[in-house]
C-alpha positions, 0 to 999 in steps of 0.5 A, a space after each residue: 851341209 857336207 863337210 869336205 872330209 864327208 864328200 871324199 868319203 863318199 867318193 871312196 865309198 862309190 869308186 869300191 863299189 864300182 870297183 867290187 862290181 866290175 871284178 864281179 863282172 868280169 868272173 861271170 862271164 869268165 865263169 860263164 865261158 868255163 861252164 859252156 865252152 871248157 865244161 869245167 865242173 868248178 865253173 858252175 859254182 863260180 857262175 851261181 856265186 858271182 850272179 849272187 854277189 852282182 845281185 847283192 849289189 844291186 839289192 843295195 842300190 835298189 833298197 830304198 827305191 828299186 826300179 823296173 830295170 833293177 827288178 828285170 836285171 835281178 830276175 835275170 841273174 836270179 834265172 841263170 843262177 836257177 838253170 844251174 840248180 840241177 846241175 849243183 843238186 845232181 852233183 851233190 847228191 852224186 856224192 851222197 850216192 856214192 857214199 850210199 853205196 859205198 855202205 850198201 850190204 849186198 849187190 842188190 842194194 848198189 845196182 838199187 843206188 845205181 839205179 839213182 846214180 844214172 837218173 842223176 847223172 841224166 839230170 845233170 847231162 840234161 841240164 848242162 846242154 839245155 843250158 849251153 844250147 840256150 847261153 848267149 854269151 852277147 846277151 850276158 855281157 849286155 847284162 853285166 853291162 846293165 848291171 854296171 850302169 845301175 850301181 854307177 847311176 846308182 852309187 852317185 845319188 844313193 847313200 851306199 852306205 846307208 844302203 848296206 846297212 838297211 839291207 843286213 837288217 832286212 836279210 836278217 829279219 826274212 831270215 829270222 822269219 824262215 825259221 819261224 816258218 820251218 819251225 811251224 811246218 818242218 818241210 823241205 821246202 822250207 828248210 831250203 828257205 832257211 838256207 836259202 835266206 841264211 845265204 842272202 845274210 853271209 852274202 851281205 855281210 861279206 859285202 860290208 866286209 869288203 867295203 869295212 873289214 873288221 876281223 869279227 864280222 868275218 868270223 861271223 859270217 864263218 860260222 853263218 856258212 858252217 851253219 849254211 852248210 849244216 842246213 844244206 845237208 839235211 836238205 840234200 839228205 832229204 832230197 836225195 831221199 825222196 828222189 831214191 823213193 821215185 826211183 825204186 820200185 814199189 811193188 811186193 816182187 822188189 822186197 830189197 827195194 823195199 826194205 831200202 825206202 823203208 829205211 831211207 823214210 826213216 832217216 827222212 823224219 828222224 833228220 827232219 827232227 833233228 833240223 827242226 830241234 837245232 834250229 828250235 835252240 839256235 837262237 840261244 847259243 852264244 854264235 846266234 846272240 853275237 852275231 845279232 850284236 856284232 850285226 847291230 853294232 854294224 848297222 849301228 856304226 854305217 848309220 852314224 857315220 859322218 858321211 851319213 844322211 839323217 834320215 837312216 839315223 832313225 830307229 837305231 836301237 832295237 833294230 834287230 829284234 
């Protein structure tokens, strides 16, 4: 039976959430005008990151028992998020291009990097418009409003709480599980994972510090972006250099072309081995160990809470293993 001070809680819980989703809400479709309307450059990465934090939310409405229409409104914001992906990568490895030439030692080697500078920046063109053509502002607004309605529906019937806290276990094991993958096949594509699945955990985690700010949870999900943005970039070195390999020519009559990829393939494998040999050793540095700790304390703490249900009371000890 619930007690009086547990139902107010629980109503608490469900108003914050409703709350965070609204002003979540409100910056993609402000975002969304920036990025289309304004062209403002920061604008792309406040779209991405606010169709992250609404998709975090429903994860943890959707975490016992998702539905059709979760599925379909997490898909659809996973797809905005996506059509910008190109624009994010071509933007950051503009900068790396930069640098590029910036060191390059002779005239042939900046008009090589050139070269990868304007296929860039025709990605990125590319993208932006294909976006912009195909953006219907009605149609975003109905999905913040879906989205909206799910969490509400959601949050009166669901132990939120208990949500949150299965959800931070279950981002942790993938993400336990993509360095266990890179680490058997060290390739891009799943160094992406890892970094990919090490977002998901700090997106969690800084939900449950919204809702129970505790100043060491914060500094863990800290170091979980300083780690996050290690591991992306590698990638964006990786994928640079097999985008400058595309690029440059490949023939005996561009020796400095050549000489070029031959030292970008270089780097290439001594920067994927150098991934793999941190991620090999990351499990036994002290950041790893407490932050699986202070993660089990959180889990252990939302689930034993008085307002709790007894079924997520079950199998506390271990849960991170």
């Amino acid at each position: 039976m619930k007690t009086k001070a547990s139902s107010h809680f629980g109503k608490e819980v469900r108003r914050n959430f409703l709350r965070y989703t609204r002003k979540k809400a409100r910056k993609l479709n402000e975002a969304l005008h920036a990025s289309v309307e304004e062209h403002v450059p920061e604008a792309v990465h406040k779209f991405r990151k606010a169709t992250r934090d609404l998709q975090c939310i429903i994860a943890v409405c959707g975490i016992r028992r998702s539905t059709r229409k979760m599925k379909r409104t997490r898909d659809a914001l996973r797809e905005s998020r996506h059509a910008l992906s190109d624009t994010r990568d071509s933007d950051v490895l503009l900068g790396l291009v930069k640098r590029k030439q910036h060191g390059s030692r002779n005239a042939q080697e900046r008009a090589d990097w050139s070269a990868v500078a304007e296929r860039l920046i025709e990605r990125r063109h590319r993208t932006l418009k294909l976006f912009a053509k195909k953006a219907d502002f009605q149609k975003f607004s109905q999905l913040t409003s879906t989205a909206k309605a799910i969490i509400r529906k959601k949050a009166e019937s669901e132990p939120m709480t208990e949500n949150l806290a299965e959800l931070l276990q279950q981002c942790w094991r993938k993400w336990n599980a993509a360095i266990d993958a890179f680490d058997c096949d060290p390739k891009v594509s799943r160094l992406h994972a890892v970094r990919i699945k090490a977002k998901s955990l700090r997106y969690a985690l800084d939900l449950r510090h919204e809702f129970y700010p505790h100043a060491q949870l914060e500094e863990a999900s800290s170091w979980l972006k300083d780690l996050q943005d290690q591991i992306g970039a590698w990638h964006d070195e990786l994928a640079l250099s097999q985008l400058a390999r595309s690029t440059f020519p490949n023939s005996p009559r561009a020796p400095d072309a050549a000489k070029i990829v031959l030292g970008i393939k270089e780097q290439e494998i001594a920067m994927a081995e150098t991934a793999q040999q941190y991620l090999q050793s990351l499990r036994a540095t002290d950041e790893y160990q407490r932050l699986r700790r202070l993660l089990s304390a959180a889990i252990f703490a939302m689930a034993n809470d008085q307002a709790a249900e007894p079924p997520a009371r079950a199998a506390i000890t271990g849960l991170l293993h």
